[in-house]
SEBA-821429 format. One record per residue (C-alpha): residue number from 1; residue in three letters; x, y, z. Coordinates in steps of 0.05 Angstrom, whole numbers, plus 32768, in hexadecimal, padded with zeros to 4 digits. Last residue first. Layout:
 resi resn   xx   yy   zz
  NUM  ALA    X    Y    Z
...
//
This chain:
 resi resn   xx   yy   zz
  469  UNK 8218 8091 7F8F
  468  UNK 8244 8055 7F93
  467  UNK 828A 8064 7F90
  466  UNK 82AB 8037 7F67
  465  UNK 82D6 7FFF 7F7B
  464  UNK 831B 7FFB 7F95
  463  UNK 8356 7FDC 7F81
  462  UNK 83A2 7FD4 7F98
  461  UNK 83C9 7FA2 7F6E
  460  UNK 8415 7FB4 7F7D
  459  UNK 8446 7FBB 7F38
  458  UNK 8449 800E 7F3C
  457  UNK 845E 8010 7F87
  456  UNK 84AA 7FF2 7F72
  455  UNK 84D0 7FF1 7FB2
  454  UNK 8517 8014 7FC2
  453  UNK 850C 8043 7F78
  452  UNK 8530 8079 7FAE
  451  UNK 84EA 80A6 7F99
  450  UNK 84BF 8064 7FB3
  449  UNK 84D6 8068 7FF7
  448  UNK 8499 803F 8016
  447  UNK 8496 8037 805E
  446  UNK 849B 803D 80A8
  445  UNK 84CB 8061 80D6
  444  UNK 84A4 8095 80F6
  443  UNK 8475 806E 8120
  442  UNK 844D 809C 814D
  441  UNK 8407 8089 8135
  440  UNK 841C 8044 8137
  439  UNK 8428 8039 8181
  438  UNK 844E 800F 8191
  437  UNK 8441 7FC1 819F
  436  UNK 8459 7F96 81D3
  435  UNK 8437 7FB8 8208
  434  UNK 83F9 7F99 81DC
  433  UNK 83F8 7F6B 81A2
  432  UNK 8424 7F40 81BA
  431  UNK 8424 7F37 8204
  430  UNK 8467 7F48 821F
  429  UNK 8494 7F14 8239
  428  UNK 84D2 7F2E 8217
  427  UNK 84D9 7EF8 81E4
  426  UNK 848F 7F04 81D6
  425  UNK 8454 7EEE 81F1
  424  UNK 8418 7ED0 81D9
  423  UNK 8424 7E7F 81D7
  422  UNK 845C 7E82 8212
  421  UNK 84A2 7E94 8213
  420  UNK 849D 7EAA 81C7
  419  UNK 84D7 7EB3 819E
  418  UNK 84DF 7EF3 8173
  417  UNK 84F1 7EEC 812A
  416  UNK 8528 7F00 8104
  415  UNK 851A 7F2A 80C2
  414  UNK 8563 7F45 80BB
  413  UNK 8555 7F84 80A9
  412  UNK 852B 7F91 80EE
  411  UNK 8536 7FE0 80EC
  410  UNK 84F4 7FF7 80C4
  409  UNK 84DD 7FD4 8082
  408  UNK 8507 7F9D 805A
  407  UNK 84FE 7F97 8011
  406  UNK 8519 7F5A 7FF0
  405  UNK 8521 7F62 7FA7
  404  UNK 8561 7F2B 7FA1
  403  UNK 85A0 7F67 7FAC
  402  UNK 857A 7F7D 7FF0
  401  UNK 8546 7FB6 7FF6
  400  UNK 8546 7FE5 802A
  399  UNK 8511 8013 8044
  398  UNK 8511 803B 8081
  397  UNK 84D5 8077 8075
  396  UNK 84D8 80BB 808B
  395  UNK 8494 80C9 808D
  394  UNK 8477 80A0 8052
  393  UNK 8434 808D 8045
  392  UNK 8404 80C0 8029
  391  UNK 843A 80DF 8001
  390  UNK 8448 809A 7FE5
  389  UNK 8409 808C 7FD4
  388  UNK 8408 80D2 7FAA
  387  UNK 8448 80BE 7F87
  386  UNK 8428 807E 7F7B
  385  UNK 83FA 8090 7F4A
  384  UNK 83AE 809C 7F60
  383  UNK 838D 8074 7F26
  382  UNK 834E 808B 7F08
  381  UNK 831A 8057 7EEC
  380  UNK 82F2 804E 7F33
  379  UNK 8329 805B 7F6A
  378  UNK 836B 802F 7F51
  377  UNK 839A 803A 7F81
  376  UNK 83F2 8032 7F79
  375  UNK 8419 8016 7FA6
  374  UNK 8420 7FE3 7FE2
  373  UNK 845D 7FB7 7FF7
  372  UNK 848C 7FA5 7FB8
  371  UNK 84B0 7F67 7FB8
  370  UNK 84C2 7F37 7FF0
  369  UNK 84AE 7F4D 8026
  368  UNK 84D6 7F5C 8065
  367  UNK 84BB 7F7E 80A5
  366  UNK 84B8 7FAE 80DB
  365  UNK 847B 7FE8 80DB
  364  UNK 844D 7FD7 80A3
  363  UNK 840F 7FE7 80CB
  362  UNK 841A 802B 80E9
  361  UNK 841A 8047 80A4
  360  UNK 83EE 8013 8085
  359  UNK 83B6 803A 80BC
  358  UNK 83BF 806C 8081
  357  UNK 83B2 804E 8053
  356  UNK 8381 802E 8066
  355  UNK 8354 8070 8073
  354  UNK 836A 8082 802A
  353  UNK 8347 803C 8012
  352  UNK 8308 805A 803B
  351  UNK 830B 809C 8026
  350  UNK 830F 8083 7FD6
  349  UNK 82D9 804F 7FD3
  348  UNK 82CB 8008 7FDC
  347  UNK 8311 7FED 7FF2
  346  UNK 833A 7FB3 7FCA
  345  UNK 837F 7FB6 7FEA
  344  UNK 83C5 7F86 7FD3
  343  UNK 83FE 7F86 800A
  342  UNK 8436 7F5B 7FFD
  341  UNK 8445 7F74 7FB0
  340  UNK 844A 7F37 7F80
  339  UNK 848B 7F1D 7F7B
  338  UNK 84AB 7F22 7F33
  337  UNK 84AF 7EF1 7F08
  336  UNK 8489 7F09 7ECA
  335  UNK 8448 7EE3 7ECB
  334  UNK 843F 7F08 7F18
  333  UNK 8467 7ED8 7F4E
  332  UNK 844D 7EC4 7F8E
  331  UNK 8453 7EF8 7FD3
  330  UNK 847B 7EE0 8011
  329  UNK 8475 7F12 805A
  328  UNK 84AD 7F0E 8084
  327  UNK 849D 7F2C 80C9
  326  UNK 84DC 7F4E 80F1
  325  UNK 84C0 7F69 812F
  324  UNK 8485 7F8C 8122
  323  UNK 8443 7F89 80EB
  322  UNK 8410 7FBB 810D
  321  UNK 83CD 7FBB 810C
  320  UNK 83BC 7FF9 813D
  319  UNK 8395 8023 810C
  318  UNK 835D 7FE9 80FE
  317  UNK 835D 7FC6 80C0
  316  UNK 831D 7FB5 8097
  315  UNK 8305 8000 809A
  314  UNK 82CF 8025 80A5
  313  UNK 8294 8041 8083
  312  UNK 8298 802D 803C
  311  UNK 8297 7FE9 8045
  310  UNK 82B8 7FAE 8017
  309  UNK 8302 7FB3 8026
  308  UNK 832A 7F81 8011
  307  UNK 836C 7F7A 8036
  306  UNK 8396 7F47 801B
  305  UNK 83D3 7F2E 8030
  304  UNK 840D 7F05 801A
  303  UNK 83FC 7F13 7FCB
  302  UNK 83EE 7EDE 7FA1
  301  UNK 83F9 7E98 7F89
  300  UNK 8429 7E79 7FBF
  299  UNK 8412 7EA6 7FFE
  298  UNK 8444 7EA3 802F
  297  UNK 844B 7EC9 8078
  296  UNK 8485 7EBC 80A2
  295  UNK 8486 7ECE 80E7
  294  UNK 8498 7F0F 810B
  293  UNK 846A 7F29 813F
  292  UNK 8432 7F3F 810F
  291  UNK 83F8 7F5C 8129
  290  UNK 83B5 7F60 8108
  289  UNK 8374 7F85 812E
  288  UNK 8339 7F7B 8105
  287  UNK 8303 7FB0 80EF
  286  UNK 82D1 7F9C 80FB
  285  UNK 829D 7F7B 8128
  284  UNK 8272 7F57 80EF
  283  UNK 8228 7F5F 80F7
  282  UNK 821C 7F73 80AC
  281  UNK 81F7 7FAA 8092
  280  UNK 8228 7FD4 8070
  279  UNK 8254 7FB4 804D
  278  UNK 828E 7F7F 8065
  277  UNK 82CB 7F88 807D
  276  UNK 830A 7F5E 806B
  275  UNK 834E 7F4F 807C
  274  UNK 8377 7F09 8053
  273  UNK 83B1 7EF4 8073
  272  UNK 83D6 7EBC 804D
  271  UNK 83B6 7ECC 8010
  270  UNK 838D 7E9F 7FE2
  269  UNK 8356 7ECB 7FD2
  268  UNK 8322 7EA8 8002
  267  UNK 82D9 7EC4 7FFE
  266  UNK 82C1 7ED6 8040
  265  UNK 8283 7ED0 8062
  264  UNK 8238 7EDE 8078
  263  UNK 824B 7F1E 8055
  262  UNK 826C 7F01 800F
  261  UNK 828C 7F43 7FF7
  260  UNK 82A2 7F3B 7FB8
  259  UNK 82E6 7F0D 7FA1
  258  UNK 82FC 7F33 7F5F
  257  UNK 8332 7F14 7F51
  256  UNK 834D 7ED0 7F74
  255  UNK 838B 7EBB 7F7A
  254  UNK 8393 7E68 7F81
  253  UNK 83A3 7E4B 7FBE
  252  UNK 83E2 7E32 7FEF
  251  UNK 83DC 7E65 801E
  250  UNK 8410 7E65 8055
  249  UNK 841A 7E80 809F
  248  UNK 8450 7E71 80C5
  247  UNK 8449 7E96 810D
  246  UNK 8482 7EB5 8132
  245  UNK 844D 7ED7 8163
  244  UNK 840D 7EEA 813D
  243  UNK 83D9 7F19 815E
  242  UNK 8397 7F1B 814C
  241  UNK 8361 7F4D 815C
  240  UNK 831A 7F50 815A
  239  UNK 82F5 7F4E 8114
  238  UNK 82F5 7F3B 80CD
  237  UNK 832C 7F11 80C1
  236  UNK 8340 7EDD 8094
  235  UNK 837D 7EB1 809C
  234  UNK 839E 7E7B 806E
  233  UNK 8381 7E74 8032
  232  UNK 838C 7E2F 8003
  231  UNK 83A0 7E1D 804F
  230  UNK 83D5 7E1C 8078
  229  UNK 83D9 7E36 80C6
  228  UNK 8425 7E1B 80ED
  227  UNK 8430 7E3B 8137
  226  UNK 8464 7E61 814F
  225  UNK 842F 7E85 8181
  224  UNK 83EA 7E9C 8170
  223  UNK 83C0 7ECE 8196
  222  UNK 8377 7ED7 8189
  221  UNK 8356 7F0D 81AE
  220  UNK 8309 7F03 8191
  219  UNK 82CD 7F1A 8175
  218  UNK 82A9 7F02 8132
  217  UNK 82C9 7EF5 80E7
  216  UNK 8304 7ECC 8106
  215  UNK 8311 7E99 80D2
  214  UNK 834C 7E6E 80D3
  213  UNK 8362 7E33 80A3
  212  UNK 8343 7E50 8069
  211  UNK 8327 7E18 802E
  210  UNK 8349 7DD7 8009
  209  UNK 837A 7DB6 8038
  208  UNK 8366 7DDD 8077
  207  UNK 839C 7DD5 80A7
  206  UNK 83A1 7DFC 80F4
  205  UNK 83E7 7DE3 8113
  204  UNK 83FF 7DE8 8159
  203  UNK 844A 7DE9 8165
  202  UNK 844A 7E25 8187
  201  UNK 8403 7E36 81AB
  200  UNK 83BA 7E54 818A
  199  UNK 83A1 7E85 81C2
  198  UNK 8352 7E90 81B8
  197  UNK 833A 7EC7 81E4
  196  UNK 82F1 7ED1 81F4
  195  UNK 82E1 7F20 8206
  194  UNK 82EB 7F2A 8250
  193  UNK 82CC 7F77 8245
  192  UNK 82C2 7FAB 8217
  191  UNK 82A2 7F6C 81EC
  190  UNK 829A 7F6E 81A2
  189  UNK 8266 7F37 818F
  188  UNK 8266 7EEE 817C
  187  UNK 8233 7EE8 813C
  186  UNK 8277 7EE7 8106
  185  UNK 828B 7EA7 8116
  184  UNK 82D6 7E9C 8130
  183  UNK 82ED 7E5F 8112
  182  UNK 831E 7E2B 8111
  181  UNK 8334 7DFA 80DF
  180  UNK 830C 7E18 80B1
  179  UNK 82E8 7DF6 8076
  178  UNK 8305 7DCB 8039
  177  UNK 832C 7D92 805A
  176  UNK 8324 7D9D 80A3
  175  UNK 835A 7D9A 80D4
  174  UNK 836B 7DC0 8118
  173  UNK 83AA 7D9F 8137
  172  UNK 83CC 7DA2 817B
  171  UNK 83CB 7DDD 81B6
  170  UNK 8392 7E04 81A5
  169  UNK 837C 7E28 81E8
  168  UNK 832D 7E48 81D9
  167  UNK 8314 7E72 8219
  166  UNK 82CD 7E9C 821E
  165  UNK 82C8 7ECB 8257
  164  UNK 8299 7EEC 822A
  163  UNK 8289 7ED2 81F4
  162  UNK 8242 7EF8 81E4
  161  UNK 8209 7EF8 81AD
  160  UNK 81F6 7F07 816C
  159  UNK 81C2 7EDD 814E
  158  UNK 81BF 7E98 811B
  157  UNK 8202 7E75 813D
  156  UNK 81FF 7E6A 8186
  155  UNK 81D6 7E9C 81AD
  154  UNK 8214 7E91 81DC
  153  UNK 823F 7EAE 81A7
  152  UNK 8263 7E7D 8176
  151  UNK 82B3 7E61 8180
  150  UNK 82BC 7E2E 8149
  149  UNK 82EE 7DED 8147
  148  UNK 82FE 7DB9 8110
  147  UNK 82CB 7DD9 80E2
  146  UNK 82A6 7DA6 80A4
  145  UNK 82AD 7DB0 8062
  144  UNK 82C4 7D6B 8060
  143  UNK 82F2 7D33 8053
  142  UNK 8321 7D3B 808C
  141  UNK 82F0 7D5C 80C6
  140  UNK 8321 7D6E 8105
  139  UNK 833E 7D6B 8143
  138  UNK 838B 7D4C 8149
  137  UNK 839F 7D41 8189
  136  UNK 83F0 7D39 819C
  135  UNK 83EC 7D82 81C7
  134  UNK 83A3 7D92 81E4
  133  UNK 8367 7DAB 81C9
  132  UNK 834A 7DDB 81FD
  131  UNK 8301 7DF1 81F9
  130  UNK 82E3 7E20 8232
  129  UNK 829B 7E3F 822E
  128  UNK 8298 7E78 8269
  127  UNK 826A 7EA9 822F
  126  UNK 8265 7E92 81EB
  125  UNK 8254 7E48 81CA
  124  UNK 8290 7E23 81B9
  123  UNK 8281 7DF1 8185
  122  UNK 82B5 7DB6 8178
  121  UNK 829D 7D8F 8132
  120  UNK 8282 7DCB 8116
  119  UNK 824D 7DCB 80D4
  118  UNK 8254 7DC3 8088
  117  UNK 8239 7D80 808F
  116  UNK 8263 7D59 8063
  115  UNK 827A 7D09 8082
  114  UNK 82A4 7D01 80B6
  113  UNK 82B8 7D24 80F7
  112  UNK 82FB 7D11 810D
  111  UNK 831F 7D06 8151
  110  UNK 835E 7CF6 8153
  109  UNK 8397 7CDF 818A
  108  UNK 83D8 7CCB 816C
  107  UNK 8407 7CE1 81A0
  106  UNK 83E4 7CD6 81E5
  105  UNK 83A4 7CF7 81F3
  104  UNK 8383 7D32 81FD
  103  UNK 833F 7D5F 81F2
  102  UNK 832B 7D90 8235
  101  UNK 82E6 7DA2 8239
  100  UNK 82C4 7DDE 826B
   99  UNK 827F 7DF4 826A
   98  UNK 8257 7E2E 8268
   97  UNK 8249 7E0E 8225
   96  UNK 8274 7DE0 81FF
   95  UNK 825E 7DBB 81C6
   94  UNK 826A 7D79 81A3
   93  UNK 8251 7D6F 8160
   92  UNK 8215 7D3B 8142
   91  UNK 8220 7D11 810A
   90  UNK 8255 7CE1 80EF
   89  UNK 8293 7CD9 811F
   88  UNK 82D8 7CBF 8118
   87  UNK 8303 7CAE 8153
   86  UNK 8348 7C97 8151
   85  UNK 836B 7C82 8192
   84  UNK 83A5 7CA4 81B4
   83  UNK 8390 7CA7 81FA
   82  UNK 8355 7CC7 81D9
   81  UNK 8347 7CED 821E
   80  UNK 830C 7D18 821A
   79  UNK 8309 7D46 8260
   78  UNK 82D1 7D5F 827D
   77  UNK 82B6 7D95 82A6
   76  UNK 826C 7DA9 82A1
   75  UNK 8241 7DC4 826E
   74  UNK 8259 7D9C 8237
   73  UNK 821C 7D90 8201
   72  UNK 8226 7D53 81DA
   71  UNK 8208 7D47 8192
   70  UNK 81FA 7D05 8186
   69  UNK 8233 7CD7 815D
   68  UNK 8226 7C9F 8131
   67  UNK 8262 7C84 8134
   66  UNK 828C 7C86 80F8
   65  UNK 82CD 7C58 810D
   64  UNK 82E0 7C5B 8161
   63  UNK 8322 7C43 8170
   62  UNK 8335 7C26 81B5
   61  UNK 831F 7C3C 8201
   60  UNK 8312 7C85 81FC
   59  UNK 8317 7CA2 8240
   58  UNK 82E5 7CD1 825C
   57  UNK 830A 7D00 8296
   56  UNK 82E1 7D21 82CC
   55  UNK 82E1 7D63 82E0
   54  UNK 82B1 7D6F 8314
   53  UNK 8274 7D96 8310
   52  UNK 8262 7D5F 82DF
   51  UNK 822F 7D7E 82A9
   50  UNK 8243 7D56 8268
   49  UNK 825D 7D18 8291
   48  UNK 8223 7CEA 827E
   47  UNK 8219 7D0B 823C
   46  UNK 8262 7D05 8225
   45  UNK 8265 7CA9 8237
   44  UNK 8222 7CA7 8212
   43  UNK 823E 7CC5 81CD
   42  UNK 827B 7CAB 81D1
   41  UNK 825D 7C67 81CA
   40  UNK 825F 7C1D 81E9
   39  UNK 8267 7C38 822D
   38  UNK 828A 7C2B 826D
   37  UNK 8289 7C4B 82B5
   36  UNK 82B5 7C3F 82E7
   35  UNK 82AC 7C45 832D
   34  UNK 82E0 7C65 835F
   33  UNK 82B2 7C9A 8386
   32  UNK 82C2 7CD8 8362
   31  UNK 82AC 7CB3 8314
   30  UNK 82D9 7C8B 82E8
   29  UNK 82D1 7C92 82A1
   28  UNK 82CE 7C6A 8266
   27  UNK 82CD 7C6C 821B
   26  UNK 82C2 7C33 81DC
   25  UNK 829E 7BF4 8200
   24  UNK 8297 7BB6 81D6
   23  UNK 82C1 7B87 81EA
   22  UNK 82A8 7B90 8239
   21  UNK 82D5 7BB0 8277
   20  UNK 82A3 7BBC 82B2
   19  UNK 82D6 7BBD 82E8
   18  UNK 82B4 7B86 8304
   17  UNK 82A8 7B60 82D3
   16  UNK 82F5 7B55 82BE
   15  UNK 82FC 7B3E 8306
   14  UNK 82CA 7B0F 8301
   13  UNK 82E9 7AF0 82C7
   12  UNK 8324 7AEE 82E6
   11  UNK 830E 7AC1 8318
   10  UNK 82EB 7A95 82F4
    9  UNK 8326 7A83 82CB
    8  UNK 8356 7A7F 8305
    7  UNK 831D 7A4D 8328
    6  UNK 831C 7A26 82E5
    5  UNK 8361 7A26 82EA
    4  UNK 835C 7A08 8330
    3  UNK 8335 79D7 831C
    2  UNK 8357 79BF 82E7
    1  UNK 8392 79B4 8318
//
C-alpha cells in the first residue's frame, strides 16, 4: 500500500513536470504545436511572442506586485489575458507597432503601471498599430502622472509622423490619477486617407482623478458611444474630429482664468469639453471636429465648454461641429446662483472670435443648457454688446426656456437622447458625425433670441485678447 502511494506520488509529480507548471511562474502560453511555455515574468513571456505571425494568447497565471517591467515592443499578434489577475508594473511600457495586441480577462482583470514617470503605459505607435482593451479590464497608472493609453505617429513622440491605418477599440477602463486616460499626441499628422480611428464603446469609462481624461491634440476619428469620461477636465481637443453618441461627460475641477496657450499642451479649465488652437508655430492639426449626439455634458465649477482660441489664423472649431439630437449641456453656478453660460470663448483677435461665431451657428443646432448659451465679446477694452452677437447669430432662431432657466435650442425640447446600435452609430444606424449630420451652413433653426429676453447674453464670459501689432 505505501508503495503504491509512493507510486501515485511520483506519478503526479511527473505529470506536474511535464506541463512545466512551477511556484514561481507568473504568464504562459501555448505555442501551434501543443507546448507550453512558462515564465517567471511578464516581461519574458511579451518578448517571446512580440513578433508571432500568429496570434497567440499569453495568460497571466496569478497576481503580479511591482515587477520590474522591460519595455515590450508588439510587432506581431498577441493577446494579454489577465484571466482576472492584478498586475502592477514599475518601469518600461508596452508598445505596439505594425503589430496587433488584444488586453482581456475575466471580471477583475488590471493592469497598473506604478510609480511617476510622466510617460505611457500602452503606446500605439502610427501606421497598422492595433490596441484593443477589452470589456472587464481596467488599464491604467493609479498614483501617477502616468497615461493609461496613447496613440503617437510612427516617428513616435519627438517628430511628426503618420497613423495611418491605425485602430484603438476601448471597450473597459482607462485610469490614471493626474494624466490622461487616453491620449492622442499632438506629432500624429492629418491624413487624406485611412487616418487612425479610436472608437471608445458603451459602458467604457476613461477616469483621471486629478488631470484630463481625454486628450486628442494630434489626428484622429474618435467616436464614443454611451460611455462614462470624468476628470478635474474632461475633454480637450485640438485636432481631428470627435463624435460623441449619448456620452456623459463631467468635469469635476476648479475654473481657471486666464489659462495661456501652453503649445506642447493644454492647460485644463475644468470644462467638460474644452477646444483649443494654438499660435502660430505649432504642429497641431487644427481645428477639431466636435459632434454632439445627445449626451449629457457637466462641468461643476464652470462653464460646460470652452473654446479658447489662441491663433490668429484659424480657428479652434471647425464649421461642421455640430451639437444634434437633444444634447444637455450643465454649467456651475456664478456667486449669485445662476448657471454660468454653456459656451464661454477666449480668441486672440477680433476676425478670428467673429470666424467662431459664426461656425457657433451651425454648431449649437439641438440642445438644452442650462442657462445662457454665448453673449457678449470683449475685443481688447471694447465690448461688442450682445445686440451685435446676436445679429451675427440668429436666423430665425427656436429658443425656449422652461419655468427653472432651462433653455432648449431647435425642435428636441425634450432633450432625449439617441441610442446607439453599435459604439458610433446612431439609433438609425448612421455613423455619427457624418450622414448623420446636416449640414450647418443650411441650418435655419439655431440660436439666440435675445430681443424675446428667452436667454440672457449679457451674463456669458466671452474674452479675447488684444490684437498684437
Amino acid at each position: 500500500m505505501k508503495n503504491l502511494k509512493m507510486f501515485a506520488i511520483a506519478v503526479m509529480a511527473f505529470a506536474v513536470m511535464a506541463m512545466g507548471v512551477h511556484a514561481d511562474n507568473v504568464a504562459r502560453y501555448t505555442d501551434k504545436d501543443g507546448y507550453k511555455h512558462e515564465f517567471t515574468t511578464l516581461t519574458q513571456a511579451l518578448a517571446d511572442v512580440k513578433d508571432s505571425e500568429e496570434n497567440v494568447t499569453v495568460t497571466v497565471l496569478k497576481d503580479i506586485t511591482n515587477e520590474t517591467f522591460t519595455a515590450v515592443t508588439i510587432s506581431g499578434k498577441v493577446t494579454l489575458d489577465l484571466d482576472g489577475h492584478k498586475v502592477s508594473l514599475t518601469g518600461g511600457n508596452i508598445k505596439v507597432e505594425k503589430g496587433t495586441l488584444v488586453v482581456t480577462g475575466k471580471e477583475g482583470s488590471t493592469i497598473y503601471r506604478t510609480g511617476n514617470t510622466g510617460g505611457t503605459l500602452f503606446v500605439v505607435l502610427g501606421r497598422s498599430s492595433h490596441l484593443t482593451v477589452d470589456t472587464n479590464v481596467t488599464v491604467g497608472s493609479k498614483d501617477s502622472t502616468d497615461t493609461a493609453v496613447g496613440l503617437f505617429s510612427d516617428k513616435g513622440a519627438a517628430q511628426l509622423g503618420s497613423a495611418v491605418n491605425a485602430t484603438i477599440d476601448i471597450k473597459g477602463t482607462l485610469l490614471s490619477k493626474s494624466g490622461f486616460a487616453f491620449s492622442v499626441e499632438g506629432c500624429v499628422e492629418e491624413a487624406e486617407k485611412n487616418p487612425a480611428k479610436v472608437t471608445i464603446y458603451d459602458g467604457a469609462k476613461l477616469v483621471s482623478k486629478e488631470g484630463m481624461a481625454l486628450y486628442q491634440a494630434g489626428y484622429a476619428i474618435t467616436t464614443i458611444g454611451k460611455a462614462t469620461i470624468e476628470g478635474d477636465s474632461g475633454v480637450g481637443a485640438k485636432a481631428g474630429s470627435i463624435t460623441f453618441n449619448g456620452t456623459t461627460v463631467t468635469a469635476k475641477g476648479e475654473h481657471v482664468d486666464e489659462a495661456g496657450d501652453m503649445n506642447g499642451g493644454i492647460n485644463a479649465v475644468g470644462a467638460a469639453i474644452q477646444v483649443e488652437s494654438s499660435e502660430e508655430g505649432t504642429t497641431y492639426a487644427s481645428p477639431a471636429t466636435i459632434t454632439l449626439n445627445g449626451g449629457t455634458y457637466t462641468s461643476e465649477k464652470t462653464n460646460a465648454i470652452v473654446i479658447n482660441n489662441w491663433s490668429k489664423t484659424k480657428t479652434a472649431l471647425d464649421e461642421k461641429s455640430v451639437i444634434d439630437g437633444g444634447a444637455v449641456l450643465n454649467s456651475a453656478e456664478d456667486e449669485d446662483g445662476e448657471p454660468l453660460p454653456g459656451i464661454a470663448i477666449t480668441a486672440a483677435e477680433k476676425d478670428i472670435a467673429e470666424k467662431l461665431l459664426t461656425n457657433l451657428e451651425g454648431f449649437v443646432k439641438d440642445a438644452e443648457f442650462n442657462g445662457a448659451i454665448v453673449g457678449d465679446l470683449l475685443v481688447g477694452d471694447n465690448t461688442k454688446d450682445a445686440s451685435a452677437i446676436q445679429a451675427t447669430l440668429t436666423k430665425g432662431s427656436n429658443v425656449n426656456t422652461d419655468d427653472e432657466g432651462n433653455t432648449t435650442v431647435g425642435g428636441n425640447t425634450e432633450g432625449q437622447q439617441p441610442g446607439t446600435t453599435e459604439p458610433g452609430t446612431t439609433g438609425d444606424g448612421n455613423q455619427g458625425g457624418t450622414e448623420n449630420v446636416k449640414n450647418p451652413e443650411t441650418n435655419d433653426n439655431i440660436l439666440v433670441y435675445a430681443g424675446l429676453g428667452l436667454v440672457s447674453l449679457a451674463s456669458v464670459a466671452f474674452t479675447a485678447k488684444k490684437r498684437e501689432d
